[in-house]
C-alpha positions as CSV (number, residue, x, y, z in Angstrom):
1,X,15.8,10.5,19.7
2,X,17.4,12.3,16.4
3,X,16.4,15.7,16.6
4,X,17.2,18.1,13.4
5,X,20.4,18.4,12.2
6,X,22.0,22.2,12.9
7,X,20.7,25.1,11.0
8,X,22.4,28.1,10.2
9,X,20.9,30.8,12.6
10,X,18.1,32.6,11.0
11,X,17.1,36.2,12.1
12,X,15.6,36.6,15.4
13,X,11.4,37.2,14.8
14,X,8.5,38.3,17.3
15,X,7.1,35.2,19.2
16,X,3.8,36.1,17.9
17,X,4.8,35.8,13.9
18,X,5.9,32.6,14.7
19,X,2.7,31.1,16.0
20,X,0.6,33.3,13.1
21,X,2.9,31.0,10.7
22,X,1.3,27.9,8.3
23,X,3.1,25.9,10.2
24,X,2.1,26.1,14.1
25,X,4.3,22.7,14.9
26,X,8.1,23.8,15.2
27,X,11.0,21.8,17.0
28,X,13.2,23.1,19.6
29,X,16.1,23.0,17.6
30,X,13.8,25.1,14.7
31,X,12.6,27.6,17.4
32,X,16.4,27.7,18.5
33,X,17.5,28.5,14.9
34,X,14.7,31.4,14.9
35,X,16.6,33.2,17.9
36,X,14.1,31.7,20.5
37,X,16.1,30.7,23.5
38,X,15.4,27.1,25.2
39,X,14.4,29.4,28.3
40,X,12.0,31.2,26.3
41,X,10.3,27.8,24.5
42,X,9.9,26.3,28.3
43,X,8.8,30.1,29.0
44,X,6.4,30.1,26.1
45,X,4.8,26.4,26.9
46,X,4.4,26.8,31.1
47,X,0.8,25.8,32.0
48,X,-1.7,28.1,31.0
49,X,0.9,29.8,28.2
50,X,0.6,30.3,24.8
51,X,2.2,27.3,23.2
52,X,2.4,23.4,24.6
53,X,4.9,20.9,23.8
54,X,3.4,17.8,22.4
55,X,6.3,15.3,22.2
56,X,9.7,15.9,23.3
57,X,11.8,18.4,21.7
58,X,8.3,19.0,19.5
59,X,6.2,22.4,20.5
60,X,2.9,23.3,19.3
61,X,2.7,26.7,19.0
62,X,-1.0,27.5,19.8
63,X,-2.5,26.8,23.5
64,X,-5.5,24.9,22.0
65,X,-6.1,21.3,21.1
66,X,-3.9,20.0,18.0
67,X,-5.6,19.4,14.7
68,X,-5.1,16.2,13.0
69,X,-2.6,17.8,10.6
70,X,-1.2,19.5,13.7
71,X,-0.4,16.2,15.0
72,X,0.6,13.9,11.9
73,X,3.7,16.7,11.4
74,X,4.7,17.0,15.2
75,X,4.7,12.7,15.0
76,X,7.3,12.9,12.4
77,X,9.1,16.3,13.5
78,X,9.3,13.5,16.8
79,X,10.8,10.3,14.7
80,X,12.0,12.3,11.1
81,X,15.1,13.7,10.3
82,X,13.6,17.1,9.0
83,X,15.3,18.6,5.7
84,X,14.8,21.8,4.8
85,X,15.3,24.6,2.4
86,X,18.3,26.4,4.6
87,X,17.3,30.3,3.3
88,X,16.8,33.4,5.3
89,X,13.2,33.6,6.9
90,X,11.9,37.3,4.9
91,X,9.2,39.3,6.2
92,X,6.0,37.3,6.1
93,X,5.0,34.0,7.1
94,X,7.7,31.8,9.0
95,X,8.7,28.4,7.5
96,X,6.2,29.0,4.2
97,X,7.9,25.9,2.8
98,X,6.8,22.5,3.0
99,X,8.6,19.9,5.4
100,X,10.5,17.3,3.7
101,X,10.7,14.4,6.5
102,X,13.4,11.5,6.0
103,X,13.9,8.1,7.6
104,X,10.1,8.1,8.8
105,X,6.2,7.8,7.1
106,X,3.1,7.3,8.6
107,X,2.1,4.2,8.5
108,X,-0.9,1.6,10.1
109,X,-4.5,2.6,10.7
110,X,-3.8,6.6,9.9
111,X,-2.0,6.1,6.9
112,X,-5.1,4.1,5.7
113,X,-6.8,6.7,6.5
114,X,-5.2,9.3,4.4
115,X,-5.6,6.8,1.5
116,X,-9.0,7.2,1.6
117,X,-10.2,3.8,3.5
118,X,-13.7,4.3,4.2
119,X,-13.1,1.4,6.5
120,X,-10.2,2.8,8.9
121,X,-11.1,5.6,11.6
122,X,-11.1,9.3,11.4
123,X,-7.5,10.8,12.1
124,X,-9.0,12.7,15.0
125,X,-10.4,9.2,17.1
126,X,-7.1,7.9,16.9
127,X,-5.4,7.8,20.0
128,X,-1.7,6.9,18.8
129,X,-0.2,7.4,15.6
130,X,2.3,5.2,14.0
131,X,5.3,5.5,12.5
132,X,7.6,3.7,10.4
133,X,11.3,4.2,11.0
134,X,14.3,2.3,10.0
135,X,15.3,-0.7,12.7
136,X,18.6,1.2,14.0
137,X,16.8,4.5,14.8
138,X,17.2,4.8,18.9
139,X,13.7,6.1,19.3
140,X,10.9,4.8,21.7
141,X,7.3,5.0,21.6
142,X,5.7,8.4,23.2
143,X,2.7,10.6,23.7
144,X,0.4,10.0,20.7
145,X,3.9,8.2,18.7
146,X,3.9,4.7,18.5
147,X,7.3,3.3,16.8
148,X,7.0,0.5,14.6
149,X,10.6,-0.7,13.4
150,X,11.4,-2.0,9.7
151,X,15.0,-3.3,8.2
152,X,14.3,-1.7,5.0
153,X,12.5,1.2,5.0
154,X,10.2,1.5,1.3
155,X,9.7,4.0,-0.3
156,X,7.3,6.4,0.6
157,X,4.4,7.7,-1.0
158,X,3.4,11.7,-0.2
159,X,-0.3,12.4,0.7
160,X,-2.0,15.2,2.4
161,X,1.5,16.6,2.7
162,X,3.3,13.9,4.3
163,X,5.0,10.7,4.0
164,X,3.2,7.8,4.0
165,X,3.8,3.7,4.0
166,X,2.6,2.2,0.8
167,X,-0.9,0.5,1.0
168,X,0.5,-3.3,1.7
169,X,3.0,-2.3,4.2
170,X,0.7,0.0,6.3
171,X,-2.4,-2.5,5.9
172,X,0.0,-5.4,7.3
173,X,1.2,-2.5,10.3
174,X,-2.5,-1.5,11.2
175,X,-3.6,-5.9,11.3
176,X,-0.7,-6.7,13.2
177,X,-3.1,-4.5,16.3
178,X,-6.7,-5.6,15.1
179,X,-8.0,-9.0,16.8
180,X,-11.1,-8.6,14.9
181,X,-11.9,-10.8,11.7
182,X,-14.5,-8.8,10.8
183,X,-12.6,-5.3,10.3
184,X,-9.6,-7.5,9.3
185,X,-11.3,-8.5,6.4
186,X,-13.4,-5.1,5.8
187,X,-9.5,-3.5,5.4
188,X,-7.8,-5.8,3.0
189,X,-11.3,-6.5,1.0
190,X,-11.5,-2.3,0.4
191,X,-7.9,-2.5,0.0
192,X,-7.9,-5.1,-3.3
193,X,-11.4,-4.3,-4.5
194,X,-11.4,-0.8,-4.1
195,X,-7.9,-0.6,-6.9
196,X,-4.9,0.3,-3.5
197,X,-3.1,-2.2,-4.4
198,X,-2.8,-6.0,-5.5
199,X,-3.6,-9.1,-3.6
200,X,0.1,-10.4,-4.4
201,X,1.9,-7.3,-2.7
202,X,-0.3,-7.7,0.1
203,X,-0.4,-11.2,1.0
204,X,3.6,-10.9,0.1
205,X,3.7,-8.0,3.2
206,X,1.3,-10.0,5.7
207,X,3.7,-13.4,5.3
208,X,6.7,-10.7,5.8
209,X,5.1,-9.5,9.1
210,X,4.5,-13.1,10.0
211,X,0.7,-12.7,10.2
212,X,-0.6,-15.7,8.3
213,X,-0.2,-17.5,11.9
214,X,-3.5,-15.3,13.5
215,X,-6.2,-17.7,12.5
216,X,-8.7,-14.7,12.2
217,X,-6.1,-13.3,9.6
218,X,-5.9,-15.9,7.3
219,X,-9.9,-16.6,7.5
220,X,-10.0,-12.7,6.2
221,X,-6.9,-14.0,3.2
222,X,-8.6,-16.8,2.4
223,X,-12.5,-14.5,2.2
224,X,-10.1,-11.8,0.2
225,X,-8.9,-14.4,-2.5
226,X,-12.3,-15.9,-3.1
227,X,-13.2,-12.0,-3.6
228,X,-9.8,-10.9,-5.5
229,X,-10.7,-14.2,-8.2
230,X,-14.7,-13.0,-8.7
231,X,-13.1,-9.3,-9.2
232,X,-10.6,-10.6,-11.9
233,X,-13.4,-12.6,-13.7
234,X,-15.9,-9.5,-13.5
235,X,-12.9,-7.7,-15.5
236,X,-12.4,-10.5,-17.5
237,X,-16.4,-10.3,-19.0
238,X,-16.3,-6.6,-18.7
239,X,-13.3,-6.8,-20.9
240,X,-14.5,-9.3,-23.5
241,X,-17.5,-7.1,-23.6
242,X,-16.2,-3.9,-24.1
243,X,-13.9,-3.9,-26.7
244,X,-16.1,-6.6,-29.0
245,X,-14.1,-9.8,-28.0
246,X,-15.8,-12.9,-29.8
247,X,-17.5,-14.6,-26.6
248,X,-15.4,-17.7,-25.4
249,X,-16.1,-20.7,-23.3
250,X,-15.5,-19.6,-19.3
251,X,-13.7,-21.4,-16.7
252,X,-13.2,-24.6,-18.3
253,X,-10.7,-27.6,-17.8
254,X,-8.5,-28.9,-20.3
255,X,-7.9,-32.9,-21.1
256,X,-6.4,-34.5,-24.1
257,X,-9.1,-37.5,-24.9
258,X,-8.9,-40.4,-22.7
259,X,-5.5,-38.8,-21.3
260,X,-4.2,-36.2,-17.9
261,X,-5.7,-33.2,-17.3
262,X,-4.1,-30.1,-18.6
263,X,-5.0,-27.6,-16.3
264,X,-7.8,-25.0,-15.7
265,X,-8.5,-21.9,-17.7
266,X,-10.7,-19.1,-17.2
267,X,-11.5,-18.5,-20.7
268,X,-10.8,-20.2,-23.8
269,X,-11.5,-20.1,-27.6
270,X,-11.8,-23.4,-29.0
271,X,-11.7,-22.5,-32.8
272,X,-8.7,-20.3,-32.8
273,X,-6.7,-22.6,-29.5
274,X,-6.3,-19.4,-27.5
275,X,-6.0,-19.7,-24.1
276,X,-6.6,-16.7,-21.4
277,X,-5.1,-16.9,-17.8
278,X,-5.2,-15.4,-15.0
279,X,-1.7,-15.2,-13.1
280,X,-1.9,-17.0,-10.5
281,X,0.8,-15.4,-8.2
282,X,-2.0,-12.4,-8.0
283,X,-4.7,-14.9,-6.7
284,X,-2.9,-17.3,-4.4
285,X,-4.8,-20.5,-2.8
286,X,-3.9,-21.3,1.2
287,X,-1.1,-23.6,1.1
288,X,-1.3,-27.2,3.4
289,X,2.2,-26.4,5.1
290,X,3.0,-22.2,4.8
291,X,-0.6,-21.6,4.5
292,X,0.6,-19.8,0.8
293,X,3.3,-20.8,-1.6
294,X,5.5,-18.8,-2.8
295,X,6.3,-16.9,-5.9
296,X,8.6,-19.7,-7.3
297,X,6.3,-22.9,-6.8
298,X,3.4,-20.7,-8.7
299,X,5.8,-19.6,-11.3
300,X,6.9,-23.2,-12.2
301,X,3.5,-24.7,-11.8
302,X,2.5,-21.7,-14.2
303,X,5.0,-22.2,-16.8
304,X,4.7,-25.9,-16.7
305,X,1.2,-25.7,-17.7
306,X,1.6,-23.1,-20.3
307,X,4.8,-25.2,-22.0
308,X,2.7,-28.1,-22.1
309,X,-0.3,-26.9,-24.1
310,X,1.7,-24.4,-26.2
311,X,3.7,-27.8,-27.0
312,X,-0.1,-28.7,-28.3
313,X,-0.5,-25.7,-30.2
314,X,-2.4,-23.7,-27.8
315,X,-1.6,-20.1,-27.3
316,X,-1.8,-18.8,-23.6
317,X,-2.3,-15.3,-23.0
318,X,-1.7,-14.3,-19.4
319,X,-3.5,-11.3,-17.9
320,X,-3.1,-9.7,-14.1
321,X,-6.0,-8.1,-12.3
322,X,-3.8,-4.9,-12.0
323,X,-3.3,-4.7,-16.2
324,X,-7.5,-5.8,-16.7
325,X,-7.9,-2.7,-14.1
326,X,-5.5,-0.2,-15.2
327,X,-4.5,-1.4,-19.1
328,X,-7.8,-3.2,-20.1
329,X,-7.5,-2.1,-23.4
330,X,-4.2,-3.4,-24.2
331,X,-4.9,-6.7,-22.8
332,X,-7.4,-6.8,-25.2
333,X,-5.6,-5.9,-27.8
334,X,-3.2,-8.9,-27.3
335,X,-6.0,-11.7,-27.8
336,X,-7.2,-10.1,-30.1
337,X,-3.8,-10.6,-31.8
338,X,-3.7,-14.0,-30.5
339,X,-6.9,-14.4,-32.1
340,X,-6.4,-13.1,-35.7
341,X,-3.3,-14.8,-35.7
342,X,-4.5,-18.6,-35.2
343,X,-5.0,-18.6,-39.3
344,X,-0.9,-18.7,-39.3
345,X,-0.6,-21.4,-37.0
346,X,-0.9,-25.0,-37.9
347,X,-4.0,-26.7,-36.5
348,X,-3.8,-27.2,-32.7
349,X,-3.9,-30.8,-31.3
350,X,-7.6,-32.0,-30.0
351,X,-8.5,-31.6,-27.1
352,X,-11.7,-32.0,-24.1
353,X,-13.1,-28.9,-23.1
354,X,-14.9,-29.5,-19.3
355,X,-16.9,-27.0,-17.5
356,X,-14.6,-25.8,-14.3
């Protein structure tokens, strides 16, 4: 365990300023650095006394249960390496400032929860709390702390006051415990749907935790894509729609006449040759061999496709669900360009246009 690093010794205050403070979850070595004695901590948290100590070398300062909050700091005062403002404690309340925590974030079903996942539990009906830390930490799993071990440790993000995993990493942390399909898929179908993050990062994080094996997880990746393409495509007419797009032909195949297909669009405006794509490393298919393929195969199948009809004088605008969700109107505004511009182009070749 990595307790704090020393602290200059602070001035000696009553016992019962302490526990009035914001912060009723201190560490031994805090409590030493406040002039209270080890003797006095064990004094303090005997059975029936005033304070308790929740985790080792972790002392909550109130004889009563701990509130969620209570518990999500005294979890990473356990695994964190706490840094500090090093001032003099004034008159008033003790440790006013807020904990900075380093080299551990909540992540799994809690940090889900402090997203804002109306599928994950409440904080309080979790019996263990997990937390991310990097590989080399020499910690172990304790009390309501469960340690989940990472080689590179991201970087956080800071809600409720905290450090927390970012939405793929602590989805693929709180799946790696669930054996049910059904909540499996509730989780990452709120996750993509609901804006927390892309499909792309999240598959990316679930093949990373080697997860795609767990038939019940990949039934769930395979429901989430089907949902992640009908999201994008909802965008895509609520896009068009919006900013006064002329109305194009949707999901249709390309073919030259009496010659190889060309690939499949998801909108296309035949007068004017412009293309519209979805990227399809943000809606991946299963794969035969690694159930998914990676970034690279999509890329160059991607690029392949869009050489070959811009070769045929067909621009290809490519759109992401994230930029149709957060930047719809400049995605419009690039077709539209794409649009007024195919009066500059010569004439495109001929081509088939096929329902998809």
């Amino acid at each position: 365990m990595n307790h704090d690093s020393p602290l200059p010794p602070l001035s000696p205050r009553p016992l019962h300023h302490l526990a009035a403070g914001p912060r009723r979850v201190l560490t031994t070595a805090r409590l030493r650095s406040h002039g209270v004695s080890v003797a006095e901590t064990d004094d303090q948290c005997r059975p029936g006394g005033p304070w308790q100590q929740l985790l080792p070398g972790v002392v909550l300062l109130h004889p009563g249960p701990p509130t969620s909050e209570e518990r999500l700091h005294a979890a990473l005062l356990y695994t964190a390496r706490e840094r500090s403002a090093r001032v003099p404690v004034q008159p008033g309340p003790a440790d006013s400032t807020a904990p900075h925590y380093e080299d551990a974030m909540i992540t799994g079903p809690a940090a889900l929860t402090l997203y804002g996942f109306s599928s994950a539990p409440p904080l309080a009906s979790l019996e263990t709390l997990d937390v991310l830390v990097p590989r080399l930490r020499r910690l172990r799993s304790t009390g309501c702390v469960r340690i989940v071990r990472t080689p590179v440790l991201p970087a956080p993000e800071r809600v409720a006051g905290v450090p927390v995993a970012p939405v793929p990493r602590a989805l693929a942390d709180a799946v790696a415990g669930l054996d049910d399909a059904g909540t499996v898929r509730r989780l990452l179908m709120e996750a993509v749907v609901g804006g927390h993050c892309d499909a792309t990062a999240l598959v990316r994080e679930l093949t990373a935790a080697k997860l795609l094996g767990r038939p019940h997880v990949v039934r769930a990746v395979n429901s989430l894509m089907a949902a992640g393409r009908a999201h994008a495509e909802d965008g895509l007419y609520r896009m068009v729609r919006a900013y006064g797009l002329p109305d194009p032909l949707w999901n249709v195949d390309l073919r030259l006449p009496g010659g190889p297909h060309l690939g499949g669009l998801d909108a296309y405006w035949p007068e004017q040759a412009v293309a519209l794509d979805l990227d399809p490393r943000a809606l991946r298919q299963e794969n035969r061999r690694e159930n998914l393929p990676d970034d690279d195969i999509l890329r160059s199948e991607y690029a392949r496709k869009r050489e070959h009809l811009e070769r045929l004088g067909i621009t290809v605008v490519r759109v992401t669900p994230r930029g149709l969700r957060d930047a719809a109107e400049q995605q419009a505004a690039v077709i539209r360009t794409a649009l007024m511009a195919a009066d500059d182009r010569d004439p495109a070749a001929y081509v088939v246009v096929l329902p998809r």
